[in-house]
C-alpha positions in Angstrom: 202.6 99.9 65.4 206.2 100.6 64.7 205.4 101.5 61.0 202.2 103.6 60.8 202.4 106.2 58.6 201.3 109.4 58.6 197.7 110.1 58.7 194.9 107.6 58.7 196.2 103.8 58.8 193.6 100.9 58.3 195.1 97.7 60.6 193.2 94.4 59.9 192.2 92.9 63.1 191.5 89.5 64.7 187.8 89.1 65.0 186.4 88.1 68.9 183.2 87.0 69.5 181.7 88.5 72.1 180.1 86.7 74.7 176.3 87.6 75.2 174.4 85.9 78.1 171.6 82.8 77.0 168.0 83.8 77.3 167.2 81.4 80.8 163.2 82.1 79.8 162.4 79.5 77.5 160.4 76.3 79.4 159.3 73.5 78.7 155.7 71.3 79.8 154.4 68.0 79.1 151.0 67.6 79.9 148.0 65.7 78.7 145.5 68.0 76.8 142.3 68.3 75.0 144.2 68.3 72.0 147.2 69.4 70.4 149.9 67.0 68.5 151.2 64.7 70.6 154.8 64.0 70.9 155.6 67.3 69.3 157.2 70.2 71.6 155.4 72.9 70.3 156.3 76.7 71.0 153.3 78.9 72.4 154.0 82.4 73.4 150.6 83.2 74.7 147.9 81.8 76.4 145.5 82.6 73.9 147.7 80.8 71.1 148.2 78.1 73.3 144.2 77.7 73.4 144.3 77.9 70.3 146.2 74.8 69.4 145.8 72.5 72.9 142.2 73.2 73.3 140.1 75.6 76.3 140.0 74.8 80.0 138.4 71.6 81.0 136.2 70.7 83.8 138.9 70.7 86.7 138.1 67.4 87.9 140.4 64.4 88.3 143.9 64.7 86.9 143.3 67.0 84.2 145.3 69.6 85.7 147.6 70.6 83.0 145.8 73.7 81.2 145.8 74.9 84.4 149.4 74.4 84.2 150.2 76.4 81.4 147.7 78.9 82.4 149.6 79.4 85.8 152.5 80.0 83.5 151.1 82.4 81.4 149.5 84.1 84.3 152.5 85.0 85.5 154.7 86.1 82.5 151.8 87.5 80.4 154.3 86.8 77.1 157.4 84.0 77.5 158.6 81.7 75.5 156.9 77.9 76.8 157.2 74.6 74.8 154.4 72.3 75.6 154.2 68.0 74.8 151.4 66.8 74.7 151.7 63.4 76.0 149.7 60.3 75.0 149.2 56.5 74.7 149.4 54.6 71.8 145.8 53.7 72.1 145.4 57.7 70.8 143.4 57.9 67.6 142.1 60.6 64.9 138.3 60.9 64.5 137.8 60.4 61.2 135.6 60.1 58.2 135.1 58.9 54.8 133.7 60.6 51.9 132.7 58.5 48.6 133.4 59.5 45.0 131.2 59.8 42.4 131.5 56.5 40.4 128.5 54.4 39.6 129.9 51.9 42.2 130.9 54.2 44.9 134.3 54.2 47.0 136.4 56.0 49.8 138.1 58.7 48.0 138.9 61.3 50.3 139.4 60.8 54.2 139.1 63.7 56.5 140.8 63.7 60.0 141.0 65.5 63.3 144.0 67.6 63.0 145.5 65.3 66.2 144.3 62.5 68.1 141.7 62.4 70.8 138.2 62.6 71.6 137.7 66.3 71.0 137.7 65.4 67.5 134.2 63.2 67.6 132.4 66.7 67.9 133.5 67.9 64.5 131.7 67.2 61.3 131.8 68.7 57.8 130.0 69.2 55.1 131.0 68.7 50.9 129.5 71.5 48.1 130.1 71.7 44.3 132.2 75.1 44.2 133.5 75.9 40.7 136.6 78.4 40.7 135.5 79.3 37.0 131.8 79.8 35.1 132.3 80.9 31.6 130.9 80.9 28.4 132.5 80.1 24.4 134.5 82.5 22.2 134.2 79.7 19.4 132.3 76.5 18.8 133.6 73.5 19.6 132.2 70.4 18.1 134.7 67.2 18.3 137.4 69.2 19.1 140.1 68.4 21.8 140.4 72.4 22.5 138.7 75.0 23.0 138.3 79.0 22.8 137.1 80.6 26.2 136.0 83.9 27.5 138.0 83.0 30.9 140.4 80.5 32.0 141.3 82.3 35.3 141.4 79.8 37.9 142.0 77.0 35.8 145.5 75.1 35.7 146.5 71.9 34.0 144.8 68.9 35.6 141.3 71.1 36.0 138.4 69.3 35.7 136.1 71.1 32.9 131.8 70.3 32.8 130.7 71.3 29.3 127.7 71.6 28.9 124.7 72.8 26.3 121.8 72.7 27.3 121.1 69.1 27.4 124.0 67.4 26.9 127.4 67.5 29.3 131.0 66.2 29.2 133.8 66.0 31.3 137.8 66.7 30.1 141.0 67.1 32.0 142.8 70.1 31.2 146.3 68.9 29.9 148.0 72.5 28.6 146.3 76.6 28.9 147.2 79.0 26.3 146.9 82.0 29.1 147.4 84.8 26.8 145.0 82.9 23.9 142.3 82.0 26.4 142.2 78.2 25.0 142.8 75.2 26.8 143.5 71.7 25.5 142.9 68.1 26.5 143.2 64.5 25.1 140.2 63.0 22.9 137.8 65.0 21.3 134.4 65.9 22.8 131.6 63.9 20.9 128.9 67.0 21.7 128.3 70.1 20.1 128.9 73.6 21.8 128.5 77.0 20.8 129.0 80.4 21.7 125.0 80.9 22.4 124.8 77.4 24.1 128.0 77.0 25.4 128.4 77.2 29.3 132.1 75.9 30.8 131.9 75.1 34.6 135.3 73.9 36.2 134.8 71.5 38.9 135.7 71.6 42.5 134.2 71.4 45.9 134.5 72.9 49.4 134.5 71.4 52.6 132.6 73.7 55.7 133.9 72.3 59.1 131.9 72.5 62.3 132.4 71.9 65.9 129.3 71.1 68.0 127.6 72.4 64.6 128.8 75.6 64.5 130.7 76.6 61.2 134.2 77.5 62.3 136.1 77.1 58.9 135.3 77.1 55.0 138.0 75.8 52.6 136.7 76.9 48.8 138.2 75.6 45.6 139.2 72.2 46.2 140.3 69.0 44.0 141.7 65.5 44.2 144.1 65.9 41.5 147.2 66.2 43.1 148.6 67.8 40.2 147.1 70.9 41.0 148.1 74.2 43.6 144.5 73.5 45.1 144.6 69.9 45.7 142.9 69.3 48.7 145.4 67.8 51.2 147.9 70.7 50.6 145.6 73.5 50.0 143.8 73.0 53.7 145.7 74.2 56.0 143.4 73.8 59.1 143.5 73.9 62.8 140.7 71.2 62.9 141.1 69.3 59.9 143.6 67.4 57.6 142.5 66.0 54.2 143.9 62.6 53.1 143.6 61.5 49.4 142.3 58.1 49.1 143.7 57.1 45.7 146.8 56.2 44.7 146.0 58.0 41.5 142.8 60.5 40.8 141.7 60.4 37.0 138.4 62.6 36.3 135.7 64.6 37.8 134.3 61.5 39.5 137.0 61.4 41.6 135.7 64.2 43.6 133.3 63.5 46.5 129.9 63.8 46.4 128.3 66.6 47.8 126.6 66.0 51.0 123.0 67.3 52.5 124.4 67.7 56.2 127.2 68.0 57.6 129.0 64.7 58.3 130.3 63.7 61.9 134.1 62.4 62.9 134.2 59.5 65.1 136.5 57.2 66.7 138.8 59.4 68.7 140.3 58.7 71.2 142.7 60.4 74.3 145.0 57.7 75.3 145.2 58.6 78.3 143.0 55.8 80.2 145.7 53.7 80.0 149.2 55.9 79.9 152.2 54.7 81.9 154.9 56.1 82.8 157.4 55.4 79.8 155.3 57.2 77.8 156.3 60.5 79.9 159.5 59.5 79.7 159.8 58.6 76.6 162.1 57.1 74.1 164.9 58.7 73.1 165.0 57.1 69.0 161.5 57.9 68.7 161.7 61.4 70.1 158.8 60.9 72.9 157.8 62.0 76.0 160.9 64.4 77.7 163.5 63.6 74.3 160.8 65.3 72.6 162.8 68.3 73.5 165.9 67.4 72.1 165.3 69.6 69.1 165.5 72.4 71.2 168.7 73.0 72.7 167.1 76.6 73.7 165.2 75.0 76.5 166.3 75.9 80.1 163.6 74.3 82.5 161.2 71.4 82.3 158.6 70.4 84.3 155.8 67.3 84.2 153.4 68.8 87.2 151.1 66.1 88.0 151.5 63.2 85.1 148.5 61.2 84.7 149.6 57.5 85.1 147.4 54.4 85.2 149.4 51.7 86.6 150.8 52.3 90.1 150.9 55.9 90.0 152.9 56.9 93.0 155.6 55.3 91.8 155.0 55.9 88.3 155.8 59.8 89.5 158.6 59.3 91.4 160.2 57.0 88.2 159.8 59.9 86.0 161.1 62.7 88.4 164.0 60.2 88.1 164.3 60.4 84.3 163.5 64.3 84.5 166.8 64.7 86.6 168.6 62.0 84.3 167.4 63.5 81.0 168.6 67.5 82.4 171.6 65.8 84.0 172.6 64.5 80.5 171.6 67.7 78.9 174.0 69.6 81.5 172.8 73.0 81.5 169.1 72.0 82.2 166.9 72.3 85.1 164.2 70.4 86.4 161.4 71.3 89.2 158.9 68.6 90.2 155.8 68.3 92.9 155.4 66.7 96.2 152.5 64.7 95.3 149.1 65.7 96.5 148.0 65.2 100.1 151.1 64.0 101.5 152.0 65.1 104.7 155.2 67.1 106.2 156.6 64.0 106.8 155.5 61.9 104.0 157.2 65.1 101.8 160.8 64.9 103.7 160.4 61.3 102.8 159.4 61.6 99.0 162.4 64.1 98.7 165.0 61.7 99.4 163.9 59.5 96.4 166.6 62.1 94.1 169.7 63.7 94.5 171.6 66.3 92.0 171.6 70.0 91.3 169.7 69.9 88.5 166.1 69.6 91.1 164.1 71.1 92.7 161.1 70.1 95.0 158.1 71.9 96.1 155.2 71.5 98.3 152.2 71.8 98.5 149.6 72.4 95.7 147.7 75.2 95.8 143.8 76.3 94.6 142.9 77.9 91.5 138.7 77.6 92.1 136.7 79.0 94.8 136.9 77.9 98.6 133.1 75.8 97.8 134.6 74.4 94.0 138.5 73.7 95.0 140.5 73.0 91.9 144.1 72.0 93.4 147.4 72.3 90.9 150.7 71.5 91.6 153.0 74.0 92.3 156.1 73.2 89.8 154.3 75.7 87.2 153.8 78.1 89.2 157.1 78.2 90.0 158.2 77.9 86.8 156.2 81.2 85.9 157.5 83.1 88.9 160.9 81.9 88.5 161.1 83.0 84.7 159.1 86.5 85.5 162.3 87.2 88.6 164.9 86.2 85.9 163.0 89.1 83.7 162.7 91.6 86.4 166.2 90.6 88.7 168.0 87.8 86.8 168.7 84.2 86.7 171.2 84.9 89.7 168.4 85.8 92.2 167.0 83.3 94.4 163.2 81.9 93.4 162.9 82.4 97.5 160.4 84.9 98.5 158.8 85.6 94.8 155.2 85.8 94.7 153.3 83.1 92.6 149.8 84.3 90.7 146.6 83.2 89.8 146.1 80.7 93.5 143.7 82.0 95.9 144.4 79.1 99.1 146.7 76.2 99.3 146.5 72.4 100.1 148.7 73.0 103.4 149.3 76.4 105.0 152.8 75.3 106.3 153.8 76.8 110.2 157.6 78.7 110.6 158.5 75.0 112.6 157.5 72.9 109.7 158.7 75.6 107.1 162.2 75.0 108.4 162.3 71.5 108.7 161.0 71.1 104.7 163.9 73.8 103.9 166.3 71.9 105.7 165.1 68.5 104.3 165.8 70.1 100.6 161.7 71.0 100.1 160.7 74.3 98.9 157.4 75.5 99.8 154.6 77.8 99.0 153.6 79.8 101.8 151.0 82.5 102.5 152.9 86.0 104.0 151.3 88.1 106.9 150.9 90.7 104.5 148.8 89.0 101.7 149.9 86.5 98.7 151.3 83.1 98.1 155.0 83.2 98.1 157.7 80.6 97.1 159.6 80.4 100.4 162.8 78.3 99.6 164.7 77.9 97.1 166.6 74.9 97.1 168.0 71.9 94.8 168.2 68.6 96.4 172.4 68.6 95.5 174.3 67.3 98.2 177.0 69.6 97.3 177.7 72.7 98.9 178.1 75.1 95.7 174.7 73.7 94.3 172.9 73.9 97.8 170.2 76.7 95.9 168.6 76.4 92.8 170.2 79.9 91.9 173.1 78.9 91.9 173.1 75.7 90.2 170.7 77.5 87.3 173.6 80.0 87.0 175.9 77.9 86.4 173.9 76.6 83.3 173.1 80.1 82.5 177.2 81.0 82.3 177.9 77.4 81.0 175.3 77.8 77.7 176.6 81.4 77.5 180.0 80.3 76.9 179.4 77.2 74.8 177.5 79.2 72.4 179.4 82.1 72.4 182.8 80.2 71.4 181.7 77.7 68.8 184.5 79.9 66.6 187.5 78.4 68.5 187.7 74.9 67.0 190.1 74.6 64.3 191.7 77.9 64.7 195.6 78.1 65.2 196.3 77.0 68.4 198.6 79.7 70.1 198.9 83.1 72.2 197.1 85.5 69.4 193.9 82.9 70.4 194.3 82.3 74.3 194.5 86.6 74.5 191.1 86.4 72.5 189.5 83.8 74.5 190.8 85.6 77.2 189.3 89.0 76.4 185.9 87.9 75.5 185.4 85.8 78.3 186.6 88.3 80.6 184.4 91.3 78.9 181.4 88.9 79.9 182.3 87.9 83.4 183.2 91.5 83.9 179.3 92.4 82.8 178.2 89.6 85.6 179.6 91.4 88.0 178.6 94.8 87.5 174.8 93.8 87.3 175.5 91.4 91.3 176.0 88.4 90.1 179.5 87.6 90.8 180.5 89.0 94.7 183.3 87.9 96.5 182.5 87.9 100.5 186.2 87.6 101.5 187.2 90.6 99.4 184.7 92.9 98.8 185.7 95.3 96.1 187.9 92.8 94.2 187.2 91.0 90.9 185.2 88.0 91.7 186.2 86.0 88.9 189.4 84.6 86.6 190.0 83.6 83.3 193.0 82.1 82.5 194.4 80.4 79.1 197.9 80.5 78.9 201.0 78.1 78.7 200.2 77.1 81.9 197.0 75.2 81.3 198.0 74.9 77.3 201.4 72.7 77.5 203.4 72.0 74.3 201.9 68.3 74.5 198.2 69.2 74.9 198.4 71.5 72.0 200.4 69.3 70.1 197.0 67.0 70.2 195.4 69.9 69.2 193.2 70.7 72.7 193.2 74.4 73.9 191.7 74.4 77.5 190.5 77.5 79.5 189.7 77.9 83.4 187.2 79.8 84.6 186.8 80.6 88.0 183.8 83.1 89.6 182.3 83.4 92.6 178.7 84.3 92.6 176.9 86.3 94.8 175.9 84.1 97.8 171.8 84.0 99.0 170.7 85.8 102.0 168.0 82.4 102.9 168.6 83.3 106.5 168.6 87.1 108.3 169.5 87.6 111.4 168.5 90.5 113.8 169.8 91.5 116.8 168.0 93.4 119.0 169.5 94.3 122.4 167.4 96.7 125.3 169.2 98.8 127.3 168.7 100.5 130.4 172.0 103.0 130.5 170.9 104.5 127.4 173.4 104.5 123.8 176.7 106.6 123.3 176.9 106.8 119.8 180.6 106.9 118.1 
């Protein structure tokens, strides 16, 4: 600063990245649904998109409890970010069906298929009408000609199929060229029919597909062809949320390609769930093939998952606890993940403090018991991870990710499974199980809020999901350090932005220190002493960062003294 000059003096600076705190509200569900794809993790941001792709509510018998999942989610966020698998079998299957073409000997030359597997699809049909783009007339005659003069080509494009017709006679060309401005298109070999203006009537041919479910029209698709060379060809022109066209020709020639128009509507059949025989490896999934819970590797954005109530066929008790297992591996290899899974349902206090001890890490949570969605006459019982999930992502909203879960009220239940008494409420919390519990003043609450870590620091689920929440804030908010020059200009920077962030933490209550109220409750340091000549000579730059975040108040004490000699008040 030595040699500013007088009056305005423009210094180039070094650029820091600010640190800005990860969004801790985007979930992720795997579930078997109506329908949906399968294997895919799919972002809905509603409820009513969510319907929209996975299906409407089934009849809530059995294990078909996930809908009732997501809409325990949903019921308590109203809008959040939740990516939902749908997971299946390989026994799934499309419903399908096969329309012929119009050759003398007919064949298969378009396929329609559910949109995704399963038996939803076996109450759709559809239906196949001639619908021309273009109807027009001659500007010229055209008698053995391989072009011709029209009032219209609009709609046409090269690889149309043209009807001419005169009154008696027709013939069919492929358009190979348009002359737009001209109004003439061309093709290859001559017509052998006369046509004139008077006579002349030009009809371009395509079809459209109408597609029902339980007969009731619920799309239309106009303007279709089988000539891939076109912009309407009918497997990328359909864009359905019911439907997908397949092309059943390696190579579609003429008109008769096109399938013939049907009387009624034609029925898809052969689908199939895959769920009457799903195991557990198909939750969990492989990671090469991107199934199950690696489905949402492509989406580093995701902060929870949960699997409430997995349908599996072959010894499903322990088919549960072996995927709570790889939900806790796949979150612990994913680091700044967390993973909340269900008691199952109708196991007692005891049964519970037993199932607990089947897993051990920060990165779970437990909870018990399920709770009702119906009426008192027409239960319909759901595990509680989702609606802990909801409430846990609404508090991180409304409070932050650095509040406790504990004493949040869930939405939608009306009763639970198990109303839990103050004795067995403290033995489940001390046994690492969080529970749902009905207050004196109305409501189901989440009561707990514990990871089954065996570790001190990561005793509640706030804390070990804030420590994801600060870990993801940093990684993503320094991805500029690597491969910049390695000294004291940097560690300042790293310093500074870290700091600035850490700072924020504190003023908002997440970062308290108990034994020095008042003080700065965290560090940052990255200096000489943790950068030695050697270390940076490898080219590593290391930073520490300490905090110490505000602690949870699980347990309040009162004390409440009588006394007979009255209070002299200092």
């Amino acid at each position: 600063m030595a040699n500013l000059k007088v009056g305005v003096n423009l210094i180039e600076g070094t650029a820091i990245s600010p640190v800005e705190g990860v969004s801790t509200a985007v979930s992720g569900i795997l579930g078997t649904f109506e329908r949906g794809p399968v294997n895919v993790a799919t972002l809905v941001t509603s409820m009513a998109q969510f319907e929209s792709i996975f299906g409407l509510a089934p009849a809530p018998v059995g294990n078909n409890t996930s809908w009732y999942a997501v809409k325990a989610f949903f019921q308590k966020v109203g809008a959040g970010q939740l990516y939902v698998v749908r997971v299946a079998s390989s026994a799934k299957m499309l419903a399908t069906k096969a329309f012929d073409d119009r050759q003398v000997a007919p064949a298969n030359t378009l396929r329609i298929d559910a949109i995704n597997e399963g038996t939803w699809g076996n109450s759709l049909s559809v239906d196949v009408d001639d619908d021309a783009l273009l109807t027009t007339t001659l500007t010229a005659e055209c008698a053995a000609a391989t072009q011709a003069s029209l009032t219209s080509v609009e709609g046409l494009e090269v690889g149309s199929y043209v009807k001419f017709y005169n009154g008696t006679l027709t013939e069919y060309i492929t358009v190979t060229s348009i002359e737009y401005v001209a109004k003439i298109i061309h093709w290859s070999g001559a017509v052998t029919n006369t046509y004139t203006v008077g006579n002349g009537v030009i009809t371009s041919q395509e079809f459209k597909l109408n597609v029902y479910v339980n007969d009731v029209l619920v799309e239309t698709w106009p303007g279709l062809s089988m000539n891939d060379n076109v912009s309407f060809f009918c497997e990328t022109a359909v864009n359905s949320d019911y439907i997908a066209c397949v092309d059943l020709k390696a190579s579609d020639t003429n008109h008769e390609d096109q399938p013939v128009a049907t009387s009624v509507a034609q029925g898809l059949a052969s689908g199939a769930d895959g769920i009457a025989d799903i195991e557990v490896t198909d939750w969990s999934g492989s990671q090469a093939n991107k199934t199950g819970l690696y489905a949402f590797d492509n989406i580093p954005t995701v902060f929870r998952i949960i699997a409430p109530n997995p349908t599996i066929t072959t010894d499903p008790e322990e088919g549960c606890i072996i995927l709570a297992q790889a939900q806790l591996a796949y979150c612990d290899v994913r680091v700044t993940c967390q993973t909340y899974v269900d008691i199952p349902y109708g196991t007692s206090v005891t049964d519970a403090l037993t199932w607990a001890t089947n897993f051990a890490g920060r990165r779970i949570a437990v909870f018990f018991p399920w709770v009702n969605v119906g009426s008192r006459a027409n239960p319909n019982w759901i595990p509680p991870s989702p609606f802990a999930l909801g409430t846990v992502v609404e508090k991180d909203y409304r409070r932050g990710v650095h509040k406790s879960i504990g004493n949040e009220r869930i939405a939608l239940a009306t009763d639970l499974e198990y109303h839990v008494s103050r004795p067995e409420g403290q033995t489940l919390n001390d046994g690492k199980v969080n529970t749902i519990r009905k207050k004196p003043s109305g409501g189901l609450w989440v009561y707990g809020g514990r990871t089954l870590s065996a570790t001190t620091n990561f005793r509640f689920i706030d804390a070990s999901e804030y420590w994801n929440y600060v870990g993801r804030s940093l990684e993503l908010a320094t991805h500029w350090v690597p491969f910049e020059l390695n000294d004291q200009t940097l560690w300042k920077a790293v310093e500074r932005s870290i700091g600035d962030f850490l700072s924020n933490e504190q003023r908002r209550r997440a970062l308290f220190d108990a034994s020095n109220p008042g003080a700065q409750a965290w560090s940052v340091v990255m200096n000489e002493s943790n950068n030695p000549a050697d270390q940076v000579a490898l080219g590593i730059a290391s930073v520490g960062v300490v905090y110490v975040k505000t602690g949870t108040a699980e347990k309040f004490a009162i004390t409440l003294t009588p006394s007979s000699g009255g209070l002299t008040v200092a």
